[in-house]
Phi, psi and omega in degrees: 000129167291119176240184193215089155228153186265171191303312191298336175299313212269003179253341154286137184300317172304355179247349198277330197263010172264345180278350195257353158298312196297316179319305183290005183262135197241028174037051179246018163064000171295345183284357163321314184286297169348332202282144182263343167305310196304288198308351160290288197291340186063358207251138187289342176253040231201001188222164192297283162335300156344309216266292160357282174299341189262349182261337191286320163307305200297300156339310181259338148328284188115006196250109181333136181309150203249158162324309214265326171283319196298317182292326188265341170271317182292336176268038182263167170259320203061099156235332138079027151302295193289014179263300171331347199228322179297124153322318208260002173070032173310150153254094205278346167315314184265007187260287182268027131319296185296324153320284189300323165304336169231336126343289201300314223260348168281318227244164183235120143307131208268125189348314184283024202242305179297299182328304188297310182292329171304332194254302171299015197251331199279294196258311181324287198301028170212122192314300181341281160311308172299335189263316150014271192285004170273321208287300190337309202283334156222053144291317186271002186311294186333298153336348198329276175018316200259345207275159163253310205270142181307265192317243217309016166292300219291319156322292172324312195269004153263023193273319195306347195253136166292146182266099217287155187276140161345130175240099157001296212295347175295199073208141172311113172191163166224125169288126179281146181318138172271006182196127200006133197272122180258330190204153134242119164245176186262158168244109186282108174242040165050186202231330178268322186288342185269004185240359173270317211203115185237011170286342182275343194253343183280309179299303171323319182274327123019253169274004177275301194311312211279330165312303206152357171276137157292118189261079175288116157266128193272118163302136174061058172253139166212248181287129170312334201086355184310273185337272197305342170304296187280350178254058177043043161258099209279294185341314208263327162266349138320312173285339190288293194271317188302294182319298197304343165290305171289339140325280190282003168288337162301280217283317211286317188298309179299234172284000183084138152245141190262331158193163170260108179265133231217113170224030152251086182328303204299306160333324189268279195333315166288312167321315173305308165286031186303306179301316160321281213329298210236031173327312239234019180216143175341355216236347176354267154313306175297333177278346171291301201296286190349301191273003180257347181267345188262152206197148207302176177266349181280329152355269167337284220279004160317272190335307189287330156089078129010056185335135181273160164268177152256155200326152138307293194104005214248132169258125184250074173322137195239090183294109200282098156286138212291342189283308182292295168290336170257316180280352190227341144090032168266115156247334186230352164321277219313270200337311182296306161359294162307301170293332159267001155289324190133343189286165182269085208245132182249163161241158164250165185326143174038054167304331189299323224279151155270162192253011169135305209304296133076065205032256214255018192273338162302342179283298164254027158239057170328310207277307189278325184319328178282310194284355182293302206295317204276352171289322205280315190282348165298355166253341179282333168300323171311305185306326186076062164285172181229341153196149170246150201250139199218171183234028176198116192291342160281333165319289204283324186288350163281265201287352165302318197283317154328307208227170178282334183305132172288131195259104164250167170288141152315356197233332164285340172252017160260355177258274172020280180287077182172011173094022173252173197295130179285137210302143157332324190275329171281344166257356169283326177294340197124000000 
């Protein structure tokens, strides 16, 4: 694709490395089939390619954004099928990164838009505050009805899931191997996740212990930046990601690390572009080691050699969360994984497909999030699974919240079989 910014444009790095994407796109439309937007919407600019073209005008004008890009960009997912699918290797991530980001700082929202994004941006990264505001939410649930607008329905109706108590194992500290110490590592144990499921970093620590790892939780690591990243607030993810480097460049300076273990996908794919993040800031280097240390936890517990099992009996629809399989380009660990514990693991139809969730897009994209959602679980419902398993915690509470099959991390039935406890969602079944 041909662009036209000028040389004084091309000396900022974000117009310089959106101009070295735009370049690599040869507009030949396979990420159209892939998209999950396009195939709700029909719409072309509603497609990767679509998209392509309205942030690159807006770029090389040099002119705030307009209404008519902003709404079509914001209903992108970042699920980031089509860069799995481009023949031409686009990185359409840092092109429509870089987009939302000059977005936030051109365009003005129309208020309840502001309002909305500001109080998630305020509250998800921080447990405290989200569990707060889940207890608030359902006090106000009873009222849903009343409320008009979609996003705060949708807001309300994640209020519906119990909130589980505070689990000790986030707190900074570190466990020692329960067998022969083979590696140490940090364990990021995020911020939404610790106040929706604190059963995924407890299983993690777990089967990490039981391998041969040492387990660091590092004082003052906290949210990747990820949420905020993606809805262009750079400060606030930036600032996010900064702590979190410098924790763990502590422990690295300190007893040493072998990796930064991740068990939220949406979460690895960013801590992985860390080095991106901060190319052009003093943090430079250390945000490159960091993100050369981090790493999915089916990584790890690859790496680390899995015991084999014996069969189960268990049918495991094994659910591709898109940050893990497009953004981080993990397709067959968790699954082998799953199979060398004993389970029995299926996929479902368009595994490729997003289930909706997308950080924070179930929230102010409702409306396609729900027809995202009722496509994924008709298909993992198909398979008759007996439990379904995902590597990402917005995966399962968007599908969870669809179907009666119990939904767990992937890491809870490798600590299971492996000599942990049986996950909570199976034993609530029977």
């Amino acid at each position: 694709m041909q662009t036209t910014f000028t040389p004084d444009q091309l000396k900022d790095p974000g117009i310089a490395r959106a101009n070295e994407v735009l370049r690599s796109c040869v507009h030949c439309g396979f990420c159209t089939a892939t998209c999950p937007t396009y195939q709700v919407l029909g719409d072309e600019l509603d497609s990767p390619r679509g998209r392509i073209y309205l942030i690159k005008d807006m770029l090389e004008q040099g002119r705030p954004a307009d209404a008519n890009t902003v709404k079509h960009v914001d209903r992108c997912l970042s699920c980031l099928a089509c860069m799995t699918t481009c023949p031409s290797g686009v990185h359409y991530m840092h092109l429509v990164d870089h987009a939302r980001e000059y977005i936030e700082a051109t365009y003005k929202r129309p208020l309840m838009d502001r309002m909305l994004r500001a109080v998630l941006a305020r509250i998800i990264p921080y447990p405290r505050r989200f569990r707060l505001a889940m207890l608030g939410a359902k006090l106000a649930r009873p009222f849903r009805a009343l409320v008009p607008d979609a996003r705060l329905r949708a807001m309300l109706d994640m209020a519906a899931v119990p909130i589980p108590p505070v689990s000790r194992n986030d707190d900074p500290q570190v466990f020692a191997a329960t067998a022969p110490k083979r590696m140490r590592v940090a364990l990021m144990t995020g911020c939404a996740q610790k106040a929706l499921n604190t059963d995924i970093n407890d299983a993690t620590i777990r089967i990490l212990r039981r391998l041969g790892a040492e387990v660091v939780v590092a004082q003052g690591a906290g949210c990747c930046g990820a949420l905020t990243h993606h809805m262009g607030k750079a400060d606030l993810s930036h600032a996010s990601a900064a702590a979190n480097i410098r924790a763990w460049m502590a422990e690295r300076a300190g007893a040493g690390l072998d990796a930064v273990v991740i068990n939220t996908s949406g979460c690895g794919t960013t801590v992985k572009d860390y080095g991106h993040m901060f190319r052009n800031d003093p943090l430079a280097a250390d945000a490159a080691t960091i993100a050369g240390l981090a790493m999915d936890v089916s990584e790890v517990l690859t790496k680390l050699g899995l015991p084999e099992g014996a069969p189960k009996g268990l049918r495991v629809a094994y659910h591709a969360a898109c940050s893990l399989q497009h953004g981080q380009q993990i397709k067959t660990l968790p699954k082998d994984l799953l199979k060398r514990a004993g389970f029995t693991v299926v996929e479902p139809a368009d595994s490729h497909l997003c289930c909706g969730s997308a950080g924070t897009y179930n929230l102010l994209q409702p409306e396609i999030s729900q027809q995202l959602k009722a496509r994924k679980v008709q298909t993992l419902e198909a398979k008759a699974p007996d439990v379904i398993a995902a590597g990402n915690i917005g995966c399962m509470m968007q599908i969870g919240s669809g179907t009666a099959v119990p939904i767990v991390h992937t890491v809870e039935l490798l600590d299971w079989a492996t000599g942990g406890p049986k996950p909570r969602a199976l034993v609530a079944q029977g």
